[in-house]
C-alpha positions in Angstrom: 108.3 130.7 101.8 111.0 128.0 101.6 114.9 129.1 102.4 116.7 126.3 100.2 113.9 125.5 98.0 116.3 124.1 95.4 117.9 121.5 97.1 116.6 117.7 97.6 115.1 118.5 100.7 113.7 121.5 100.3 112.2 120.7 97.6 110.6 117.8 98.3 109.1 119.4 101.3 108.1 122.4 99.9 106.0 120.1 97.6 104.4 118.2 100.7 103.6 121.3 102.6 102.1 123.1 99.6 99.9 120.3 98.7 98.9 120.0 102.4 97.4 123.5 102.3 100.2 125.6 102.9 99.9 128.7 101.0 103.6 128.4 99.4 104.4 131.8 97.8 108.3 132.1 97.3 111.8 130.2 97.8 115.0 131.3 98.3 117.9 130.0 97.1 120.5 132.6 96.1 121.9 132.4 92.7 118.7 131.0 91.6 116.5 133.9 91.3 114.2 134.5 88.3 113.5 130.3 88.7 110.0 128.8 89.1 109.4 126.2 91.5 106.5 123.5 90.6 105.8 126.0 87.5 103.6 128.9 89.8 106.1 130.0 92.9 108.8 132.5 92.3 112.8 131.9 93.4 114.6 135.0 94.8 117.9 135.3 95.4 117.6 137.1 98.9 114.7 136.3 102.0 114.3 140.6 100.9 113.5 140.5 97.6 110.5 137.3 98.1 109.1 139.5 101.3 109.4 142.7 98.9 107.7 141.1 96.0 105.3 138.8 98.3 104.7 140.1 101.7 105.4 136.4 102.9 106.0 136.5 106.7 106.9 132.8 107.5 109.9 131.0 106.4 110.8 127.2 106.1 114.6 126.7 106.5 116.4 124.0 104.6 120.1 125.0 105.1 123.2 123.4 105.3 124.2 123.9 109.3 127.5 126.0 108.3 124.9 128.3 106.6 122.1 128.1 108.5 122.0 130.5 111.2 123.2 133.3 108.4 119.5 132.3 106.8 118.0 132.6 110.2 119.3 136.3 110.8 118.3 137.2 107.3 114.7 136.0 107.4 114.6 137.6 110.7 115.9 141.0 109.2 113.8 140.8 106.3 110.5 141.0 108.7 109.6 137.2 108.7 107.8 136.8 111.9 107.5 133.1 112.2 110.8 130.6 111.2 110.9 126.8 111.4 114.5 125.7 110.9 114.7 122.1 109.9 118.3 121.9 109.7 120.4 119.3 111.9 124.0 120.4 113.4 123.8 123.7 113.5 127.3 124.6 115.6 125.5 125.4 119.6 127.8 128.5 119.3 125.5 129.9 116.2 122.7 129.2 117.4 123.4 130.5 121.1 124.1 134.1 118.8 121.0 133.6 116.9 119.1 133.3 119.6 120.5 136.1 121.7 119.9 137.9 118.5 116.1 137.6 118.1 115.6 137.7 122.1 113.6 141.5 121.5 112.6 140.9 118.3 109.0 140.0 117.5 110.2 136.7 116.2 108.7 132.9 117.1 111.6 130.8 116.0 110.6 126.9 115.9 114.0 124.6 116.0 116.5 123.9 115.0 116.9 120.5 114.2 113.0 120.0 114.2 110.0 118.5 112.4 108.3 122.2 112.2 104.8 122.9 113.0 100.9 121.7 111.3 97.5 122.7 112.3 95.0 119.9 110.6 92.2 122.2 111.2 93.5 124.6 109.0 95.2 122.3 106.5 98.3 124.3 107.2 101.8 122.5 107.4 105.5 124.0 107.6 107.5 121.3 107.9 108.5 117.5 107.3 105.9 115.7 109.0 103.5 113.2 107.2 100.7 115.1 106.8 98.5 112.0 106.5 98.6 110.8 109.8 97.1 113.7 111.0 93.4 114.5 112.0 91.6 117.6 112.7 90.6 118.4 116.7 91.2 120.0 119.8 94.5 118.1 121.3 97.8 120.4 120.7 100.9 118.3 120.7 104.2 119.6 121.8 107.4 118.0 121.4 111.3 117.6 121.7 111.3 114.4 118.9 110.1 114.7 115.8 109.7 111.1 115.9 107.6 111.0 119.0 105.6 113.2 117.6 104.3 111.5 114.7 104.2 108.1 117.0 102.2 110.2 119.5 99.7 111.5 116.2 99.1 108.1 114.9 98.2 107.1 118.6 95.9 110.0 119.0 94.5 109.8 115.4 93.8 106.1 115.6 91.7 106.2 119.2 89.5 109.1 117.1 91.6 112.3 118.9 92.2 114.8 116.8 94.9 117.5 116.9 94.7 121.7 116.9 98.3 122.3 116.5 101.7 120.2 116.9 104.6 121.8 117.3 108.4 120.1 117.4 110.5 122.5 119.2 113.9 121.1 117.9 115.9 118.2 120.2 119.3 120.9 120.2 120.5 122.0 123.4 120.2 125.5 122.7 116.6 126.4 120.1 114.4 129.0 119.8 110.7 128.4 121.3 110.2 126.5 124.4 107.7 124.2 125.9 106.6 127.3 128.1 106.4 129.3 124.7 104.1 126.5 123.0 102.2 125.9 125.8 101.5 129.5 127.2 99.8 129.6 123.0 98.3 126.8 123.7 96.4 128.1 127.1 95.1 131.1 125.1 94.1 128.9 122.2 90.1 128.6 122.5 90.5 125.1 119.4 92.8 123.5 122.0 91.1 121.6 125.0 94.2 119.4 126.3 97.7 118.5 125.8 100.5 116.4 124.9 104.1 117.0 126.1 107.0 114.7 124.8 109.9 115.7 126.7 113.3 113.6 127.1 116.8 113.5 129.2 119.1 116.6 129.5 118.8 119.9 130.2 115.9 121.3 132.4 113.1 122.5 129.4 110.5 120.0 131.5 111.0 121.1 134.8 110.7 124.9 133.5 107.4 123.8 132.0 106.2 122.2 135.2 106.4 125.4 136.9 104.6 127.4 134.0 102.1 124.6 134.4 101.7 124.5 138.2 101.1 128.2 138.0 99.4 129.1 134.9 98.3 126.3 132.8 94.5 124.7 133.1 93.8 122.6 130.7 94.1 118.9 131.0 97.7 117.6 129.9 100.0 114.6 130.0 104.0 114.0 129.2 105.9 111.1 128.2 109.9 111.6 129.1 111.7 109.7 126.9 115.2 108.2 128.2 114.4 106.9 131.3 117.0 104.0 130.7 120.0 106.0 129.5 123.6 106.1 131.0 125.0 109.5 132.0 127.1 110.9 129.7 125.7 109.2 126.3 124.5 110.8 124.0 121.1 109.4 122.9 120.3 111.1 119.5 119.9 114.6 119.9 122.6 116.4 120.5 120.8 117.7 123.9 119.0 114.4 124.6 122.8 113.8 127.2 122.4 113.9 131.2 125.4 115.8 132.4 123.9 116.5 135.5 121.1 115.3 138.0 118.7 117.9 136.9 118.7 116.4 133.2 117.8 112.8 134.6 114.4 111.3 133.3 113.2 110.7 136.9 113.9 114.5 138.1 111.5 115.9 134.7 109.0 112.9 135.9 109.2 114.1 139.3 108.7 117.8 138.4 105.7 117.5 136.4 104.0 114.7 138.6 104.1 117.5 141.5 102.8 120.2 138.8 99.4 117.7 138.0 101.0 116.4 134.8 99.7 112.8 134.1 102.9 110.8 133.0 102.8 108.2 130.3 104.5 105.1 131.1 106.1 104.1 128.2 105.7 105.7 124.0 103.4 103.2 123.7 100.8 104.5 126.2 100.1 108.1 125.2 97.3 108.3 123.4 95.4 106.3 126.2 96.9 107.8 129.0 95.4 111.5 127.3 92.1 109.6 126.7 91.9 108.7 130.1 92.9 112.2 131.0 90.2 113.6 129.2 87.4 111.5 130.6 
C-alpha cells in the first residue's frame, strides 16, 4: 500500500511501482476514504482499515516530514512488516523516537529520506527509482544515495550485470535498516552472488559494515565512498553526508573496508568495472 497516495508524489509513484509489478492493493490518505486510485485500488482513511480490508503488509510512505514519523508508528501498529519512507527532513528527533520505537518490533524499516527498495527478478518495486534502468541478476546493490544508486544500476546494467535486489537505506543521520541489515539479507540470499556498497562522509555506518564483513560476509563485494574531497563541517547533501569528526572522514571508511577485503572503487565512474573485475 501507499501512505499519501493522493498527493503529487504519491501518486505518481504509486503509478510507477504498480506498473513495475508491484502488487498495489490500498492507499492511505485520511479524509479520503471510500476513493479509488487508478479506477481498481481502494483509499482508506487509516493504515487499519487498508490492512483490515486487504491484509497488505508493506507500506510506501509519502508524508510531509512534520507528519511522517506519526505514519511510520501507525503502519507499524497496524502490523505492516516492511516500510519504505520516502520522505526528506524528517526532524532527527522523530525519527531517533521512531526508531527506538520499532527496535523489538518485527519491523524492516527502509529510510527515511530514500529511494526505497526493487528486486528486477521479481518485477517488484517500492519506491521512486526508474524502473527501466534496471536488469534482472545476481548483484545486490546497497546504498546511502539514491542517486548513486541509479548511476551504479545503469553502470552495472550496461556491462550486462544484472541486479537481485537494491536497496537505498536513506542518506539521514539517524534511519532504520543499515548496511549490516542489508547485507547480513544479502549473505543468506541464494539469487545474490556479489555486492555493491555506496557509502559516503559522516557517521561510522561503513566502518560498522567492515567489521560485519571481515567477520561474517563471503561473497565478493566492492564500495565506492563518496566525498572524499569535502571540507569538515559542510554539509554535502544529506543531512548526514557532514564529517564532524575523524571517524566520518572518506579516508577512515576507505581504510576500514580495505583492511575488511572490500575492493574500493576509485571514483563513481568506476563501479561497475571495478565489481566486474571483482567477479572475475
Amino acid at each position: 500500500m501507499v501512505q499519501g497516495i493522493t498527493g503529487r508524489e504519491g501518486s505518481y509513484h504509486a503509478q510507477r511501482s504498480a506498473e513495475y509489478g508491484a502488487n498495489l492493493v490500498a492507499g492511505v490518505t485520511p479524509g479520503k476514504g471510500g476513493q479509488q486510485f487508478m479506477d481498481s485500488v481502494p483509499v482508506f482513511d487509516t493504515v487499519q482499515n487498508a490492512v483490515e480490508e486487504t491484509g497488505t503488509d508493506a507500506s510506501l510512505i509519502f508524508v510531509p516530514p512534520a507528519f511522517a514519523a506519526d505514519a511510520i508508528v501507525e503502519a507499524v501498529d497496524a502490523g505492516i512488516k516492511v516500510i519504505a519512507c520516502i520522505t526528506e527532513g524528517i526532524p532527527v528527533q522523530d525519527t531517533i523516537k521512531v526508531v527506538r520505537y520499532i527496535r523489538d518490533k518485527d519491523v524492516s524499516l527502509i529510510g527515511p529520506n530514500c529511494p526505497g527498495i526493487i528486486s528486477p527478478g521479481e518485477n517488484f518495486k517500492m519506491g521512486i527509482m526508474p524502473g527501466h534502468i534496471h536488469m534482472s541478476g545476481t548483484t545486490g546493490v546497497v546504498s546511502r544515495s539514491g542517486t548513486l544508486t541509479y548511476e551504479a544500476v545503469s553502470q552495472l546494467t550496461a556491462l550486462n550485470i544484472g541486479q537481485s535486489t537494491c536497496v537505498g537505506i536513506g542518506g539521514d543521520p539517524v534511519s532504520g535498516v543499515t548496511f549490516i541489515d542489508i547485507l547480513e539479507k544479502f549473505q543468506r540470499d541464494p539469487d545474490t552472488d556479489n555486492v555493491v556498497m555506496i557509502g559516503e562522509i559522516g557517521g561510522t555506518k561503513e566502518q560498522e559494515a567492515a567489521e560485519y564483513i571481515k567477520s561474517n560476509f563471503t561473497k565478493p563485494i566492492v564500495s565506492l565512498i563518496v566525498g572524499q574531497s569535502a571540507p569538515p563541517g559542510k554539509r554535502m547533501g544529506h543531512a548526514g553526508a557532514i564529517i564532524t569528526g575523524s571517524a566520518g572522514k572518506a579516508e577512515e571508511k576507505v581504510k576500514a573496508l580495505s583492511s575488511a577485503g572490500v575492493a574500493i572503487v576509485p571514483r563513481p565512474g568506476a563501479i561497475g568495472t571495478t565489481l566486474q573485475q571483482a567477479i572475475i
